[in-house]
C-alpha positions as CSV (number, residue, x, y, z in Angstrom):
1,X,73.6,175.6,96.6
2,X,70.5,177.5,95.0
3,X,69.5,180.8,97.4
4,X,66.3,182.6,98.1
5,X,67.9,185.5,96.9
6,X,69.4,184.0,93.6
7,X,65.7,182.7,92.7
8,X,64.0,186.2,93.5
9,X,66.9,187.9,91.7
10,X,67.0,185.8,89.0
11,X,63.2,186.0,88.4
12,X,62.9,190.0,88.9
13,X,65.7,190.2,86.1
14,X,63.3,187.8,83.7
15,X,60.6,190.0,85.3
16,X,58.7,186.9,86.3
17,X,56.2,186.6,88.6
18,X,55.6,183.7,91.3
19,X,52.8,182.0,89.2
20,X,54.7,182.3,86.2
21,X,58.0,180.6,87.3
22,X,55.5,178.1,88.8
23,X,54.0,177.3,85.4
24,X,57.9,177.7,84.2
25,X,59.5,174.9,86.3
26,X,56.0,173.3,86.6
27,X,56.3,173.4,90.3
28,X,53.2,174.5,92.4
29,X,52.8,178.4,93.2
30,X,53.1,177.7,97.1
31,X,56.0,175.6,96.5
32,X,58.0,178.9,94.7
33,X,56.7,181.2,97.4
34,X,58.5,178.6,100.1
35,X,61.6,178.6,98.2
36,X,61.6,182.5,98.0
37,X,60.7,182.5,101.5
38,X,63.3,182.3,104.9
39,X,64.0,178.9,104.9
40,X,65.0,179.0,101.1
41,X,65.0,175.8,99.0
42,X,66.9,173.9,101.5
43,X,63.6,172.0,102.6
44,X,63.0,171.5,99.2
45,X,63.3,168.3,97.4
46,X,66.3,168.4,94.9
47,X,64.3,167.6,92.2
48,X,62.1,171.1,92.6
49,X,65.5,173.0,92.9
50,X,66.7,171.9,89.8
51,X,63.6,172.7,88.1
52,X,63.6,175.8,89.3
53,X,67.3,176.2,88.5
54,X,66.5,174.9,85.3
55,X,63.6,177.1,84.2
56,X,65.5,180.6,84.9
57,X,68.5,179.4,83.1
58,X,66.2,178.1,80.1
59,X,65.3,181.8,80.3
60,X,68.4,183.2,80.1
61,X,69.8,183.4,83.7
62,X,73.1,182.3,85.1
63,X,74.4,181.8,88.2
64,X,76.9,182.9,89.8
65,X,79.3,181.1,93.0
66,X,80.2,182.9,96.0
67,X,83.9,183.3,95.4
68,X,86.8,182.8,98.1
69,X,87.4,186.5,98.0
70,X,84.4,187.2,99.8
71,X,82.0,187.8,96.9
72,X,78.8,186.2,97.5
73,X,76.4,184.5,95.0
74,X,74.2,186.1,92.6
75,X,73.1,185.8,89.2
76,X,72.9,187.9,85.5
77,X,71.7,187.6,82.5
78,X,73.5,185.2,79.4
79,X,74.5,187.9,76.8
């Protein structure tokens, strides 16, 4: 499941802003700010997550699991 904190991360690292990771995943600008916001994109339709998702891999991010070892999710960059 897509986090709050893996779409913020994932943006700063393509040093995106909101409106442009709107425009990206061509998704409204208040639809990105409530999936960056508390409740996350879990009130979001699936569709919008995967575009989301979508854009910020198409610009080089990947996403990383939370692991059984405790680790939690996050994201980098594609080499």
């Amino acid at each position: 499941m897509l986090t709050a904190a893996q779409i913020r991360a994932g943006r700063a690292l393509l040093e995106w802003t909101q409106p442009e990771l709107a425009r990206q995943a061509g998704l409204s600008l208040p639809t990105i700010r409530r999936m960056e916001g508390a409740l996350g994109p879990g009130r979001s339709s699936a569709a919008n997550v995967d575009a989301v998702k979508r854009a910020l891999e198409a610009g080089g991010v990947e996403f990383i699991s939370a692991s059984d070892d405790g680790k939690g999710a996050g994201v980098r960059l594609r080499k």
